[in-house]
C-alpha positions in Angstrom: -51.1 43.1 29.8 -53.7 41.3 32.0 -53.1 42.7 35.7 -52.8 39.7 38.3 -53.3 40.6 42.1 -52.5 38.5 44.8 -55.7 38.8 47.1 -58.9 37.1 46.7 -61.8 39.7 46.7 -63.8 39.9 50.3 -66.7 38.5 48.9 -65.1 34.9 48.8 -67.4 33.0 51.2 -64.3 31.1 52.8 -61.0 32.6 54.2 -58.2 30.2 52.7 -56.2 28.1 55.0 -52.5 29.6 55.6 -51.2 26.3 56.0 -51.1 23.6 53.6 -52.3 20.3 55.2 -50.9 18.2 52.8 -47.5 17.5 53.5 -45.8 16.4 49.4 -48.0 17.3 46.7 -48.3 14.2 44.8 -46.6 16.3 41.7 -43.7 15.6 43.4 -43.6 12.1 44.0 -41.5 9.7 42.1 -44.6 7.9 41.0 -45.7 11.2 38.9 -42.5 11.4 37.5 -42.1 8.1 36.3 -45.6 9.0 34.8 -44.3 11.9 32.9 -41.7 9.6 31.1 -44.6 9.0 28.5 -44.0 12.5 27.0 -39.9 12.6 27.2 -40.2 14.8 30.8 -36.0 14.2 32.7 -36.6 14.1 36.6 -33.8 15.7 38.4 -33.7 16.0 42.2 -32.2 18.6 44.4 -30.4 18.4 47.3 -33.8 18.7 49.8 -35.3 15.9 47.5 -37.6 18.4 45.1 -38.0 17.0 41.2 -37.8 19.2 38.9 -39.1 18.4 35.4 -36.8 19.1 32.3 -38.5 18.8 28.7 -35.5 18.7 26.2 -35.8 20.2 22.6 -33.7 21.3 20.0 -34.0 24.6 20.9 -33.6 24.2 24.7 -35.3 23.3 27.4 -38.3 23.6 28.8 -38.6 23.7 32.9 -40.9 23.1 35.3 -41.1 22.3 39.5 -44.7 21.7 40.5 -45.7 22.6 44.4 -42.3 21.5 45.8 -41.4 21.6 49.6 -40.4 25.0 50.5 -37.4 26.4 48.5 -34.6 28.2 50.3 -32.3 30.4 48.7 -29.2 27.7 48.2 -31.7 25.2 46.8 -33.0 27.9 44.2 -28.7 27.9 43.6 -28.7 24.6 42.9 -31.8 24.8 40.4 -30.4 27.2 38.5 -27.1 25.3 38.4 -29.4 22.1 36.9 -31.0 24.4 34.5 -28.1 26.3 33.0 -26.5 22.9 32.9 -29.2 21.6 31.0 -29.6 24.5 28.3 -32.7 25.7 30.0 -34.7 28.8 28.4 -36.8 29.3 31.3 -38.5 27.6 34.3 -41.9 27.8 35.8 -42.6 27.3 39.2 -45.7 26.4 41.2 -44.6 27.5 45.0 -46.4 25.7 48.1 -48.1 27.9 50.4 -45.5 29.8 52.7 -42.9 30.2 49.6 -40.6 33.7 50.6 -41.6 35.1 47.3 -39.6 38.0 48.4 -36.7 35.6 47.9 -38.1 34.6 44.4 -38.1 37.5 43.1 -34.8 38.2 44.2 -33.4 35.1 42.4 -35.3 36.9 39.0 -38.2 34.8 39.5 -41.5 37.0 37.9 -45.3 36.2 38.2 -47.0 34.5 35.2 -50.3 34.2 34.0 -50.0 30.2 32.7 -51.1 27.9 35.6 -49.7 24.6 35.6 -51.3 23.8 38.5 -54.4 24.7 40.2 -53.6 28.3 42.1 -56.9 27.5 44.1 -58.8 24.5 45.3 -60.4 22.5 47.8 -59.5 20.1 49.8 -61.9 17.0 52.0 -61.1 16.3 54.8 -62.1 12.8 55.4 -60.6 12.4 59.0 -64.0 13.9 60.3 -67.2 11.7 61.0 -69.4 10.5 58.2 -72.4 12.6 60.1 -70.0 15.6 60.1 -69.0 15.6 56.3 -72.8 15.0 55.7 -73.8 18.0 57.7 -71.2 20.2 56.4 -72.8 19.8 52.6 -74.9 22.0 50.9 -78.7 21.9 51.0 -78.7 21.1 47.3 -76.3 18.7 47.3 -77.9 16.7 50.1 -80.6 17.1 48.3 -79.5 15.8 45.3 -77.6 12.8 46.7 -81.3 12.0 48.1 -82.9 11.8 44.8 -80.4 10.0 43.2 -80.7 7.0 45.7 -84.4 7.3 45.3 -84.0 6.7 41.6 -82.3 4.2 41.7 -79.0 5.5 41.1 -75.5 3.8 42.5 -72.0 3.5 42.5 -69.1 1.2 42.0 -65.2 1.5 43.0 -62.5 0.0 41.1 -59.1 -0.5 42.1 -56.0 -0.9 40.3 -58.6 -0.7 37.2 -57.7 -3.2 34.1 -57.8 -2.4 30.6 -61.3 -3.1 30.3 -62.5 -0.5 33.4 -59.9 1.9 31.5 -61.6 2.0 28.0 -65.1 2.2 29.7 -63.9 5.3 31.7 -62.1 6.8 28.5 -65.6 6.6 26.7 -67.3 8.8 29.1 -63.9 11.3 30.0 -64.0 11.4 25.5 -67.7 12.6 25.1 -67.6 14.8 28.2 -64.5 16.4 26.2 -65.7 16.4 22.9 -69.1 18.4 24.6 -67.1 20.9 26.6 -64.8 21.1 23.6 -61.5 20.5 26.1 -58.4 18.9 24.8 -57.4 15.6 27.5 -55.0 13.3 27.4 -55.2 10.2 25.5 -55.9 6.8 26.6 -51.9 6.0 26.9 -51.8 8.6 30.0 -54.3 6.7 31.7 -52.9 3.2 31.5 -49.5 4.7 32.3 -50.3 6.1 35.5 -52.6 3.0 36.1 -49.6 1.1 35.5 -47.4 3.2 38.1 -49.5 4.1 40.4 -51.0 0.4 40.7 -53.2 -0.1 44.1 -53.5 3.7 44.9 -55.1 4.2 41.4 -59.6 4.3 41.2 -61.9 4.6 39.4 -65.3 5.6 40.6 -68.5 4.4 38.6 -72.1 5.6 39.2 -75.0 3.8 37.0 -78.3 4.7 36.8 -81.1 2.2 37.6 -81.5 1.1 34.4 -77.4 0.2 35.0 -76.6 3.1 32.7 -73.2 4.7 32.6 -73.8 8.2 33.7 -70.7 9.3 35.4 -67.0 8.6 36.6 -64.1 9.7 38.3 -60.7 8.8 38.3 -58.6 9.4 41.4 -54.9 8.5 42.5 -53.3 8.4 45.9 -50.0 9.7 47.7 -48.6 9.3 51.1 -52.0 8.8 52.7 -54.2 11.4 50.5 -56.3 11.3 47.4 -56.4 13.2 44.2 -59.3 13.7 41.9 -57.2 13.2 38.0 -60.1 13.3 35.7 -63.8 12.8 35.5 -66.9 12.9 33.1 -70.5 12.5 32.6 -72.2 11.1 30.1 -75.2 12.3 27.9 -77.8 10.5 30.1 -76.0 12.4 33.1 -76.3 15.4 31.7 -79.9 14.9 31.6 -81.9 16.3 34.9 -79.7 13.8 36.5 -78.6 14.3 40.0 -76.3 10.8 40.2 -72.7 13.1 39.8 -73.5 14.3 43.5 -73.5 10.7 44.2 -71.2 9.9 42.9 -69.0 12.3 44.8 -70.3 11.8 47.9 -69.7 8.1 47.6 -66.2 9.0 46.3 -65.3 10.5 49.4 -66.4 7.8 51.9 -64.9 4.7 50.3 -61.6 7.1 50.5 -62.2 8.0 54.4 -62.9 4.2 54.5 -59.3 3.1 52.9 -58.3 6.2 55.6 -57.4 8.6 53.2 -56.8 11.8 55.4 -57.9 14.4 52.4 -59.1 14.7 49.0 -57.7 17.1 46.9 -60.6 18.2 44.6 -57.8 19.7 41.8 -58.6 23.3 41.4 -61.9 25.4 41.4 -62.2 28.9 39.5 -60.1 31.3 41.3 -61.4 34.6 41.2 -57.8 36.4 41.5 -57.6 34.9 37.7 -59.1 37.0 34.2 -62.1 35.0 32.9 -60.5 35.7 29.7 -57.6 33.3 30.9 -59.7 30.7 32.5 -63.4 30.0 33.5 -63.9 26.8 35.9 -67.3 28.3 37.2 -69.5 25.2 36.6 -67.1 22.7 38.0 -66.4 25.0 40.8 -70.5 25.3 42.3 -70.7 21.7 42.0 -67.4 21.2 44.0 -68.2 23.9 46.5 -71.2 22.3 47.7 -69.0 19.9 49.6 -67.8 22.0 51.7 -63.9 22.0 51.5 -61.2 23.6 53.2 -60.1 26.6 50.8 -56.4 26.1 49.9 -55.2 29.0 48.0 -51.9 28.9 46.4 -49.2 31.4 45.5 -49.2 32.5 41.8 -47.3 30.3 39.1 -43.3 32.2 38.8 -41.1 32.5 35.4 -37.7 32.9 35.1 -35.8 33.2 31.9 -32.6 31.9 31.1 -32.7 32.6 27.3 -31.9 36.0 26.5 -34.0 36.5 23.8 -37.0 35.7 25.7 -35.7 38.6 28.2 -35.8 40.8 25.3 -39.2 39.6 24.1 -40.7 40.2 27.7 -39.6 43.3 28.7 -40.9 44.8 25.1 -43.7 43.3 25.2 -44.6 42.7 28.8 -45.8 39.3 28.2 -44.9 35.7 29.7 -43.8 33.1 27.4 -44.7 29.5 28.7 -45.4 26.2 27.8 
């Protein structure tokens, strides 16, 4: 069995924050679940106004509560009360920074290796001044947002993107899959949250000078802050092209402009996790070169209702998860 620790080795350039500055985690907000509909996910709320997802199948169900406020120990009651009630085999859990996980794993609650969410990432924040975020990048990245503008590159923001901005972004976000060889969502997902999210949904364009397609960004907002969803490049961006700094860069001022307070950059490799799990490294220099807060996040929890998957993980000292 993989070992998991939960400290992140002193060579990490950044400490993490201990507080998270983002006050709901747009996993949790109403909009997300209504988004979730689209693949059969029930939303049940507790008592303190957490949703927790329930995936029914014939064989039970599957649970899962994504960076909720923090749980106390009569709210973890009333989950399990909602789970049992609802045949649940097990339940993961993402916990927000400052989760007792004492308590957790009091209430049977045991680490797991399957992230459902980003355990670390970085966050913008976009209530400092323009010249501030600037001088906080990288040399390369200024650098590289330089020579994009000199050749010619530039950007374009949609919001509330139609059908039309949605199947030009799904061309790019397809071949970027296709030559990373990642499985995505398909174009359904898109238009759904599209669809719920409405106004606080973008897209972010950058063309070359030639008005090429070369990169884009999809983003959705929550209670006054920003998330980066999905993103790709296309073949010409992959060539010696420096327009995805750009295109970040512009990304986060038209968000400070709308006064977005922070830009949650969804996840960066977190060296606390096996590479033979997961290996973000590539997306991680690029986004590191903004210069971010660190927000690291408690490991992902398990708990099993089902016996047999008791059995099955004390034997064999693995976690079964969806």
């Amino acid at each position: 069995m993989t070992e998991i620790t939960q400290t992140i080795p002193e060579t990490h350039v950044q400490v993490p924050t201990k507080q998270n500055p983002i006050k709901e985690d747009i996993r949790q907000s109403d909009n997300w679940a209504e988004c979730l509909k689209l693949y059969n996910w029930n939303t049940f709320k507790t008592s303190n106004g957490n949703n927790i997802y329930i995936l029914k199948t014939p064989v039970g169900g599957f649970v899962k509560i994504q960076r909720p406020k923090l749980l106390n120990e009569s709210e973890l009651d009333e989950i399990d009360k909602i789970c049992k009630e609802n045949n649940a085999l097990f339940i993961k859990l993402d916990p927000n920074i400052g989760q007792d996980l004492h308590m957790l794993k009091q209430k049977g609650y045991r680490l797991s290796k399957e992230l459902l969410c980003p355990s670390l990432t970085l966050y913008i924040n976009m209530e400092k001044m323009e010249t501030e975020l600037w001088n906080g990048l990288s040399h390369s990245a200024k650098y590289s947002i330089n020579r994009a503008k000199r050749e010619g590159a530039y950007t374009e923001l949609v919001q509330n993107p139609d059908e039309e901005q949605l199947e030009k972004f799904y061309k790019v976000y397809l071949e970027t899959a296709k030559y990373r060889k990642l499985s995505i969502k398909n174009i359904a997902d898109l238009k759904k949250r599209v669809e719920v999210f409405k106004n606080e949904s973008y897209i972010v364009f950058v063309y070359d000078k030639e008005k090429n397609l070369v990169g884009c960004k999809f983003y959705l907002g929550h209670k006054g802050n920003i998330w980066y969803i999905y993103g790709g490049t296309s073949s010409k961006g992959r060539v010696k092209s420096k327009a995805g700094y750009l295109l970040m860069w512009s990304s986060i001022l038209y968000f400070k402009e709308k006064g977005y307070k922070y830009l949650d950059l969804e996840g960066i490799s977190d060296p606390r996790l096996p590479k033979s799990i997961v290996s973000w490294g590539g997306f991680s220099h690029f986004k590191e070169r903004f210069n971010g807060t660190l927000v690291e996040f408690p490991w992902p929890q398990i708990k099993y209702f089902s016996p047999i998957l008791k059995i099955i993980n004390l034997i064999y000292g693995r976690y079964v998860t969806i």
